[in-house]
C-alpha positions as CSV (number, residue, x, y, z in Angstrom):
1,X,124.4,-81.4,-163.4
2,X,122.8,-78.1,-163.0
3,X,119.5,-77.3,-161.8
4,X,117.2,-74.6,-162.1
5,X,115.6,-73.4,-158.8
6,X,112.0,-74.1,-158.5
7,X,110.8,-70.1,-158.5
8,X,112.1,-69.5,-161.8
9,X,111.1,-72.6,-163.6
10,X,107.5,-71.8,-162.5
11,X,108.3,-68.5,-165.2
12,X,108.7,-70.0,-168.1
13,X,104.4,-71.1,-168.5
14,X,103.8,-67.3,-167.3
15,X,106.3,-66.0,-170.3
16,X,105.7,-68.4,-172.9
17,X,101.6,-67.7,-172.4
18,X,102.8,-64.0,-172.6
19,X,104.8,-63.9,-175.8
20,X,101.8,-65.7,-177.4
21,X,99.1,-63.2,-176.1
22,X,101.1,-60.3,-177.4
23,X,101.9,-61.9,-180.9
24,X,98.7,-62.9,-181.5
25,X,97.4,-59.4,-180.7
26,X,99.6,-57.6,-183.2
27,X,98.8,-59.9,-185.6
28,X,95.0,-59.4,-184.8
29,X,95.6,-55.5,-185.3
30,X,97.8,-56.2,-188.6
31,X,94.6,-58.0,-190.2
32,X,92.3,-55.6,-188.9
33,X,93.9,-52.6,-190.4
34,X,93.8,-54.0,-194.3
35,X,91.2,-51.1,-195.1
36,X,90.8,-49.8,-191.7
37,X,90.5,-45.9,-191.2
38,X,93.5,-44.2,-189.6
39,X,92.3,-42.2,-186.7
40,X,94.0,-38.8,-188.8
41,X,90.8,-36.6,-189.0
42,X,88.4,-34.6,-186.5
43,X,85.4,-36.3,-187.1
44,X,82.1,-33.8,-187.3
45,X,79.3,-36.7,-188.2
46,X,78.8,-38.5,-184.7
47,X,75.2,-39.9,-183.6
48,X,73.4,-42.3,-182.1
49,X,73.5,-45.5,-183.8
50,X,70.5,-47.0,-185.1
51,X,71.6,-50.4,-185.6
52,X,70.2,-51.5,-182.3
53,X,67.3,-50.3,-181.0
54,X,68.5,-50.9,-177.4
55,X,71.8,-49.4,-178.6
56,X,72.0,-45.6,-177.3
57,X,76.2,-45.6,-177.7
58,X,77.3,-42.7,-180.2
59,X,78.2,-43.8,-183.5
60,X,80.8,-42.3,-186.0
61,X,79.4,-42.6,-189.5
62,X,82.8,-41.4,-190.9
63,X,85.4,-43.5,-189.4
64,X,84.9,-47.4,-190.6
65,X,86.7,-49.6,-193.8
66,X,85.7,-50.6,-196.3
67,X,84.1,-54.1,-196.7
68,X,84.0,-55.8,-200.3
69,X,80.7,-57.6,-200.5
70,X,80.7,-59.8,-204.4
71,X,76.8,-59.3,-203.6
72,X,75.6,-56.0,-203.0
73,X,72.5,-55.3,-201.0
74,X,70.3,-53.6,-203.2
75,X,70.9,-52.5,-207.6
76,X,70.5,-48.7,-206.8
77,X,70.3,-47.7,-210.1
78,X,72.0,-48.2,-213.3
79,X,74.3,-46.5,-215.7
80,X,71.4,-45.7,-218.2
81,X,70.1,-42.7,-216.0
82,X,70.2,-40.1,-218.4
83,X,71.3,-37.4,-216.0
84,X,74.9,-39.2,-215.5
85,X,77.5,-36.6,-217.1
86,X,79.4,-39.0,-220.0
87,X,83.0,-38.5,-218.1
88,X,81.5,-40.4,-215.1
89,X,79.9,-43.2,-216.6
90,X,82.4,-45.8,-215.9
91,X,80.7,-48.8,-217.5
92,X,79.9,-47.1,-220.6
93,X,83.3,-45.9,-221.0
94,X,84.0,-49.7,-220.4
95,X,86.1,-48.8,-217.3
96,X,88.0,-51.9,-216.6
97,X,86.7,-52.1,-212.5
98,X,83.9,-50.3,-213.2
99,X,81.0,-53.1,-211.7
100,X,83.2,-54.0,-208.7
101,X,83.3,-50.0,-207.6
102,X,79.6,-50.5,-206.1
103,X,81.0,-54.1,-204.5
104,X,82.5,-52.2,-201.7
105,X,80.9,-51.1,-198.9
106,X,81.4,-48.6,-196.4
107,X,81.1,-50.7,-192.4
108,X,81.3,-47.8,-189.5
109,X,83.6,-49.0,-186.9
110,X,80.6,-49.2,-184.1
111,X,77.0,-49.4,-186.4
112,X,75.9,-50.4,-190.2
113,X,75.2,-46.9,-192.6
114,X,72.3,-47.8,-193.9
115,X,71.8,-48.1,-197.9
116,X,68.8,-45.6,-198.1
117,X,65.6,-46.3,-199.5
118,X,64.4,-44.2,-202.7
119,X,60.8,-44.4,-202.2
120,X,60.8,-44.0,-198.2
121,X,62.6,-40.7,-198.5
122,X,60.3,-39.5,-201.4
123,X,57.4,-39.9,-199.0
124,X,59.0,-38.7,-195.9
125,X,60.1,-36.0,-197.7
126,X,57.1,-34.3,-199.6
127,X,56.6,-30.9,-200.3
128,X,60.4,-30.2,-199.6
129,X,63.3,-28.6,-201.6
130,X,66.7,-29.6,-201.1
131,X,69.8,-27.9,-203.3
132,X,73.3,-29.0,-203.7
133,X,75.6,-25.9,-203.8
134,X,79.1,-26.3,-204.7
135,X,81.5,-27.2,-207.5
136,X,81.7,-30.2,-209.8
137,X,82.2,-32.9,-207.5
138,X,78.6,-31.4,-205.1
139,X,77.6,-32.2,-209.2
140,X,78.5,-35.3,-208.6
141,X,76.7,-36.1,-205.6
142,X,73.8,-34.6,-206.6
143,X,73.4,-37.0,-210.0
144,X,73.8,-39.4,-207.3
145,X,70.8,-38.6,-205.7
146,X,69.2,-38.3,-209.1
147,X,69.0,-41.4,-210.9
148,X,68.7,-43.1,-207.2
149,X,65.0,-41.1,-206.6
150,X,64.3,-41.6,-210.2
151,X,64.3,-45.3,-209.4
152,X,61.0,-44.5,-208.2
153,X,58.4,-44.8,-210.9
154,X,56.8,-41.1,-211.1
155,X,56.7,-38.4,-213.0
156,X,59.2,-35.9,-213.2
157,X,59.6,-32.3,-214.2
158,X,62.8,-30.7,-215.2
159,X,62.7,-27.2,-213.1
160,X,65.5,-24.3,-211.8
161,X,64.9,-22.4,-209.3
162,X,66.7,-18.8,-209.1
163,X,70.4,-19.2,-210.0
164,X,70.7,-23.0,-210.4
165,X,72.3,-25.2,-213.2
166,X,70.2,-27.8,-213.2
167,X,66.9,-29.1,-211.1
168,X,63.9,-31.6,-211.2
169,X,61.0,-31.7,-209.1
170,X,59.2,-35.4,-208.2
171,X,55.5,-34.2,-209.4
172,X,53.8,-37.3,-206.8
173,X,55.7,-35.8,-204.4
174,X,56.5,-32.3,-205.0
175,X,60.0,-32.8,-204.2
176,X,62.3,-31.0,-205.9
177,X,66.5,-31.4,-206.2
178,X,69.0,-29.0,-207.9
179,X,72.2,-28.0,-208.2
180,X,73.7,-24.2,-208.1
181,X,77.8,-24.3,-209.4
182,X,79.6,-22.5,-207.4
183,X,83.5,-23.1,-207.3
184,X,84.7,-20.7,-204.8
185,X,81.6,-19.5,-203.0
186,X,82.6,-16.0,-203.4
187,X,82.1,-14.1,-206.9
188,X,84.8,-14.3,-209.2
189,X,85.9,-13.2,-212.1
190,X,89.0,-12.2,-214.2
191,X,91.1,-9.3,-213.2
192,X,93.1,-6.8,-215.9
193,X,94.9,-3.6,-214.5
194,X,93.3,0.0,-214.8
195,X,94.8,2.1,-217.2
196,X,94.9,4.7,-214.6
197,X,96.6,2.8,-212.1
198,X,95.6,1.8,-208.9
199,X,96.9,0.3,-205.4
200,X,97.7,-2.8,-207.1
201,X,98.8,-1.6,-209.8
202,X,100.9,0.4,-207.8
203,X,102.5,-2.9,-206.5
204,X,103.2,-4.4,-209.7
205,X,100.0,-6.2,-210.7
206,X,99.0,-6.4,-213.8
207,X,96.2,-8.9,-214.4
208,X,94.7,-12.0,-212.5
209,X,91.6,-13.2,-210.4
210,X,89.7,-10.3,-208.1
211,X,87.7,-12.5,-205.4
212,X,85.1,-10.5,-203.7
213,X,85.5,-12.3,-200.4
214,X,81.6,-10.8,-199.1
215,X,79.6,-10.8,-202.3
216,X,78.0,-14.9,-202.9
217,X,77.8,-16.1,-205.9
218,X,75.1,-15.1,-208.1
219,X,73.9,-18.7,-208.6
220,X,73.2,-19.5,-205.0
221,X,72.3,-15.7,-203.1
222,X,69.0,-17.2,-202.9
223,X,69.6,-20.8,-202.5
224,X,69.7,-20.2,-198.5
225,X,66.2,-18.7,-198.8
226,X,64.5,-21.4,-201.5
227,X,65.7,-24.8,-200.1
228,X,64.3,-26.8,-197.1
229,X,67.6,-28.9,-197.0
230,X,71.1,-27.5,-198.4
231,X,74.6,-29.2,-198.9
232,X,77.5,-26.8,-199.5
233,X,81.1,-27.6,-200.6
234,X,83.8,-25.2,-201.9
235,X,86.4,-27.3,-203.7
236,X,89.6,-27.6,-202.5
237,X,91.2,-27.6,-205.8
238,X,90.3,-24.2,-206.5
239,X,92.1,-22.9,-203.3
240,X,95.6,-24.8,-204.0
241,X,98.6,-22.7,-204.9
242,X,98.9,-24.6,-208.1
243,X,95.5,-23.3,-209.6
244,X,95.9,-20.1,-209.8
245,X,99.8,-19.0,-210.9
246,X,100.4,-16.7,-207.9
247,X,102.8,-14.7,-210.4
248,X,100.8,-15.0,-214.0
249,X,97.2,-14.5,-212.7
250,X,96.9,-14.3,-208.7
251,X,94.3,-14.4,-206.4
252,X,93.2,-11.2,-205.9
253,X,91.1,-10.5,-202.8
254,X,88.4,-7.7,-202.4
255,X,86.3,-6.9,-199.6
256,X,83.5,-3.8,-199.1
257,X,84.3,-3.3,-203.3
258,X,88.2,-3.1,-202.3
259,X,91.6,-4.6,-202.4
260,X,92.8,-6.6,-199.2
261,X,96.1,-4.7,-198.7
262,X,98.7,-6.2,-198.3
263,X,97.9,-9.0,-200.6
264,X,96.8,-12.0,-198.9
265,X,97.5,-15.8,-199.9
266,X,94.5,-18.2,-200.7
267,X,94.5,-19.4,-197.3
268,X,93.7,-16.3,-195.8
269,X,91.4,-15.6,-198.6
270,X,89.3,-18.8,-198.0
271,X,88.8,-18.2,-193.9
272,X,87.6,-14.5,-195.2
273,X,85.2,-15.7,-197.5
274,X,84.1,-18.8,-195.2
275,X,83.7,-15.9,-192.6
276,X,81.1,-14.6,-195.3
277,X,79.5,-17.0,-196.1
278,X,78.5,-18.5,-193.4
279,X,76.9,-14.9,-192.2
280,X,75.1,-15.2,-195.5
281,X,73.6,-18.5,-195.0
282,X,72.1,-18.2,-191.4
283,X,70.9,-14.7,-192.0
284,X,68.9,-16.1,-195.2
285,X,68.5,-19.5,-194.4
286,X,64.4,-20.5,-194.1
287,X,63.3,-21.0,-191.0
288,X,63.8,-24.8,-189.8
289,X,66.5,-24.9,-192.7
290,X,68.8,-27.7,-192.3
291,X,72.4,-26.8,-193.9
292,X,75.0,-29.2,-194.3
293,X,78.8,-28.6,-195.3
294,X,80.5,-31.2,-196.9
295,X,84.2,-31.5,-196.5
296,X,86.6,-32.4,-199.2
297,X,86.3,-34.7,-202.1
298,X,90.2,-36.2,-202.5
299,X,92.1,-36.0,-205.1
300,X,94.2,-39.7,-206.3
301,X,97.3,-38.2,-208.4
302,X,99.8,-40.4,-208.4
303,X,103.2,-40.0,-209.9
304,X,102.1,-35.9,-210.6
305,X,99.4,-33.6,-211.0
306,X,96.7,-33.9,-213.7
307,X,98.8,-31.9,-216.0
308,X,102.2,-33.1,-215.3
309,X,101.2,-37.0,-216.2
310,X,99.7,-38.0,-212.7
311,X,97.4,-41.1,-213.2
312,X,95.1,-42.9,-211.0
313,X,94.8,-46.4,-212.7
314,X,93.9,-48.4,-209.2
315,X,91.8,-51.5,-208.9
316,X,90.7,-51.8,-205.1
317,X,90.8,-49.5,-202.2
318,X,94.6,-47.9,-200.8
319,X,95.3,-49.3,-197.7
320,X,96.6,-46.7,-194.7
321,X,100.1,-46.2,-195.3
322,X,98.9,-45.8,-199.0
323,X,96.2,-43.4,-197.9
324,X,99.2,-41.5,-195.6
325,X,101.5,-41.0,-198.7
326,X,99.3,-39.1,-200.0
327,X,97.2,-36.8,-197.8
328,X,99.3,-36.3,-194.8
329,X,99.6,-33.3,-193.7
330,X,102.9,-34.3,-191.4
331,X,104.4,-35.7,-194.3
332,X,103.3,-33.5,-197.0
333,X,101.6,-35.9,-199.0
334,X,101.0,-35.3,-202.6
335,X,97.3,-34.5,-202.4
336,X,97.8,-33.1,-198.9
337,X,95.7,-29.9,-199.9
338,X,92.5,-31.6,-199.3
339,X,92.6,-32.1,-195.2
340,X,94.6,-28.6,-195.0
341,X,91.2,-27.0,-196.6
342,X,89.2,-29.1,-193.9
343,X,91.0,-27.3,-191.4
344,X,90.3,-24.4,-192.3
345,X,86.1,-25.4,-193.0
346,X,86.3,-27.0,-189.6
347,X,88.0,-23.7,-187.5
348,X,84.7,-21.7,-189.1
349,X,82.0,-24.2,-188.2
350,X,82.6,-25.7,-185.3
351,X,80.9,-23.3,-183.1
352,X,78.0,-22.8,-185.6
353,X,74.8,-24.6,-184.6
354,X,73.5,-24.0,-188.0
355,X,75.8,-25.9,-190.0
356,X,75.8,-29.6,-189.9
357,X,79.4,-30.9,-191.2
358,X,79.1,-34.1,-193.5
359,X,82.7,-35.9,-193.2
360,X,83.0,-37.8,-196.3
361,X,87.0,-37.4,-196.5
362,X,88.0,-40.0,-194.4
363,X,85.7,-43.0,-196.2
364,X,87.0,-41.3,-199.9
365,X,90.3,-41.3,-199.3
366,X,90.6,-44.7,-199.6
367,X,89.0,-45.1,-202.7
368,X,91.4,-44.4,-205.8
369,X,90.1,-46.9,-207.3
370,X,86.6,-45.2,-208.0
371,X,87.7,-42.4,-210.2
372,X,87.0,-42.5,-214.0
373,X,90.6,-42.3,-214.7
374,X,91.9,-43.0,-218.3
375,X,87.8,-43.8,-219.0
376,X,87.1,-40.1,-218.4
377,X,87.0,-38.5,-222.3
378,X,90.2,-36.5,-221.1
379,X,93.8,-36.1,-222.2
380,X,94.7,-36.8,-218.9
381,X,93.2,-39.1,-215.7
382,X,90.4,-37.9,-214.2
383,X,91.2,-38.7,-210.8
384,X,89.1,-35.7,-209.1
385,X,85.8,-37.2,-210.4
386,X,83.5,-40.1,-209.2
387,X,82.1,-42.4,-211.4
388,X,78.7,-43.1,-211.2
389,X,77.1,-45.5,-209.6
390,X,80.0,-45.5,-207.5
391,X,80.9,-43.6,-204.5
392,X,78.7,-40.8,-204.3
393,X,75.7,-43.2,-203.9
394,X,77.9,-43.8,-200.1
395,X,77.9,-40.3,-199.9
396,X,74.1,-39.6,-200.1
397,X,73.5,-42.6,-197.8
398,X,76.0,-40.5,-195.0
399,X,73.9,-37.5,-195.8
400,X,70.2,-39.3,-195.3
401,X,71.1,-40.7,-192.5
402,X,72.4,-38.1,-190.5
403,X,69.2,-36.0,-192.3
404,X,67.1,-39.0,-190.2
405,X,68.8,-38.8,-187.0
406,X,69.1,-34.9,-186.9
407,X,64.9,-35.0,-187.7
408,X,64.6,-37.8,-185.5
409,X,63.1,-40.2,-188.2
């Protein structure tokens, strides 16, 4: 009969106790990657954790999963605040996940993001003016903020400052929020040709969208000035190919009160008016101004765009190959203009020390589930917007809690 030498039947122990190791660690990663974030972005929001005080590793508030918790920490405010725009109010609308949005909470890989506390930041925070700048969705954050500072018993003011849509100021505490709508940054507005022709005319254009790439907004020229504490956005949305017919009614760029010639695309057009604006903002800014940019708000069309039948009807988080499909930028993904436009955000603040990036793409791309969808009011999905409470309220905890570690609270 056969026998097996003595050297290599002392392997088979050593292999066997191999194979086992390494199955059991792919299988570990498989479970941990459920909801896991895929290591796809830059990351802009890294500081020193807090969730040891003997802990001085850096933390990165944006990368993490999400966690579903049936019992939330805290109630942070309910869907009778007033100031809650009737398209977002999920449980009104009688959205059918709309109480297990808030159940899901948002667990950095290396520290907790701490639910922050109304009444703390009111009184940390006196005599200070803070202004969200931006399109709908910096709307949407700020109503967040809203009706979770309302919480507070006080009384409150309604109040605008110079250019904004909307404000309030905390009387008890002379803090005052308020929102200045801005889509673009830049001012726009339509464009028709001049009867007595012109460069563009000259090159066949007849009407569209003139974008004076070094002239802000009207509603928030003096925002950089007024507020103590700004967060800027530029939505994404407005920048894609598909919102503006480049053949119907184009983009049309302007600088010093004329055309950019040749015609450039919107990508071009956004790093000029980036470019701009960020000039603006630290020649204006108040002194000790803190100015945050957030990055994109994501987009959950599925099956087509907003107009062409896309739906986002979702009941729990995507998981990362989900989350892939549809914002990568290697595969094209359907919604992939969201971390394109965060390329472009990042190239022109990286280097500058006044602008503080808030990365709220990564945790939000994960969350199709959180949009008010079919609930909305609209013809279509509404699976740009947040509804509220819901996300946001994750949002504004990212921002406070970088606000406390960059003041050192």
């Amino acid at each position: 009969m056969a026998t097996i030498p003595p050297n290599k039947l002392s392997l088979f122990p050593l292999l066997s106790l191999l194979c086992f190791i390494s199955i059991f660690f792919l299988l570990s990663i498989s479970k941990r990657a459920s909801l896991s974030s895929p290591n796809t972005h830059r990351s802009a929001t890294v500081f020193t954790s807090k969730s040891d005080g003997s802990n001085s590793a850096n933390c990165d508030f944006s990368d993490g999963s999400w966690i579903y918790d049936p019992n939330p920490r805290s109630t942070r405010y309910t869907s009778n605040c007033k100031e809650i725009f009737k398209g977002w109010n999920c449980v009104h609308n009688n959205k059918t996940n709309s109480l297990e949005i808030s159940k899901w909470r948002w667990k950095p890989k290396d520290c907790d993001l701490p639910s922050f506390n109304p009444l703390e930041f009111l009184e940390t925070h006196r005599n200070t003016n803070i202004g969200f700048v931006g399109d709908s969705l910096n709307r949407n954050m700020f109503v967040s903020l809203f009706c979770m500072l309302k919480s507070v018993p006080g009384e409150l003011k309604k109040w605008r400052p110079a250019g904004a849509d909307r404000g309030f100021t905390f009387l008890r505490y002379n803090l005052t929020i308020a929102y200045h709508r801005t889509n673009l940054l830049a001012r726009y507005g339509r464009w028709s040709a001049n009867a007595n022709g012109g460069e563009l005319e000259a090159l066949g254009f007849k009407e569209g969208y003139r974008v004076d790439v070094d002239i802000p907004d009207t509603s928030w020229a003096q925002a950089p000035s007024f507020h103590d504490i700004l967060i800027m956005n530029t939505g994404h949305w407005w920048w894609a190919p598909s919102k503006f017919d480049p053949l119907k009614s184009p983009m049309l760029f302007f600088e010093g009160g004329k055309p950019l010639l040749p015609p450039v695309p919107p990508a071009t057009g956004l790093d000029r008016v980036l470019s701009n604006m960020v000039n603006v903002v630290e020649k204006t800014k108040r002194p000790g101004g803190i100015i945050f940019f957030r990055t994109q708000s994501p987009r959950h069309f599925e099956g087509g765009d907003w107009d062409q039948g896309g739906t986002c009807q979702r009941l729990q988080p995507l998981l990362p190959r989900e989350v892939e499909e549809l914002f990568s930028v290697r595969n094209n993904g359907t919604n992939v203009e969201v971390r394109l436009a965060n390329q472009h955000l990042y190239n022109y603040l990286k280097s500058r020390s006044a602008f503080h990036v808030l990365d709220i793409t990564r945790m939000s791309e994960y969350r199709a589930d959180a949009h008010p969808a079919s609930a909305g009011g609209k013809n279509h999905d509404d699976c740009m917007h947040w509804c509220l409470p819901g996300l946001t309220d994750t949002w504004n905890d990212l921002f406070v809690a970088t606000l406390y570690t960059i003041k050192g609270l």
